[in-house]
N, C-alpha and C positions, 0 to 999 in steps of 0.2 A: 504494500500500500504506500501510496507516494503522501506524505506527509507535510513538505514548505515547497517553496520555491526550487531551492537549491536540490531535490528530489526530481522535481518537475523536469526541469533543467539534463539534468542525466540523466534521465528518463528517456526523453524524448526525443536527445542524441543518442542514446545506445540504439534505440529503434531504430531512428534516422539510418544511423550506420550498419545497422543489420539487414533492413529492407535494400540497399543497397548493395552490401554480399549478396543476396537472393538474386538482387536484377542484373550484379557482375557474371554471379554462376548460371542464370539461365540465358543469358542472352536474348534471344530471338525466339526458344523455344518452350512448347506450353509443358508444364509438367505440374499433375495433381501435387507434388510432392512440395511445391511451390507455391499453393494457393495459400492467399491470406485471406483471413475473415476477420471483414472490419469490424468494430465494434455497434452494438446496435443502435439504432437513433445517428451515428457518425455520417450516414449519407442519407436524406431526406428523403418521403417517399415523393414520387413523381407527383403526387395529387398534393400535395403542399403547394408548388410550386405551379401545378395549373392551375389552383384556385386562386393565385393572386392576377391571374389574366382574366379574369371576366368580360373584359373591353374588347377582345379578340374576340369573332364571331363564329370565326372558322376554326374544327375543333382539331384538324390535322395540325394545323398550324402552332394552335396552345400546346397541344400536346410536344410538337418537335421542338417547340423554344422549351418547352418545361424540361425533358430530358437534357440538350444540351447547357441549362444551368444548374443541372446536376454536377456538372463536370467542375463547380464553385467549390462545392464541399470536400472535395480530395486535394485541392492547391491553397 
């Protein structure tokens, strides 16, 4: 359990740097052995983010903006 700052801090480097061995040793290739499971609530569901569109009429369109600002919650 991460307890001040200074926990948070090394925490989230040592991830940092570990996710990173993962993406040095896979490269380009998919391997189950590889998969990370994000934490839950850490990437929003896609209906979050279409309900702040109601102004959009067209519902392909809400929907393809709402996925691609999914892509906010992992950078």
């Amino acid at each position: 359990m991460i307890r001040n700052d200074k926990e948070l801090r090394e925490t989230a480097r040592l991830i940092g740097d570990k996710l990173q061995d993962v993406t040095n040793y896979l490269g380009d290739r998919n391997c189950d052995e590889g998969s990370i499971r994000f934490p839950t609530g850490y990437i929003r569901p896609v209906a979050y983010q279409r309900n702040s569109y109601d102004f959009i009429r067209n519902n392909t369109l809400k929907r393809n903006i709402s996925y691609c600002i999914l892509g906010t919650d992992c950078g």
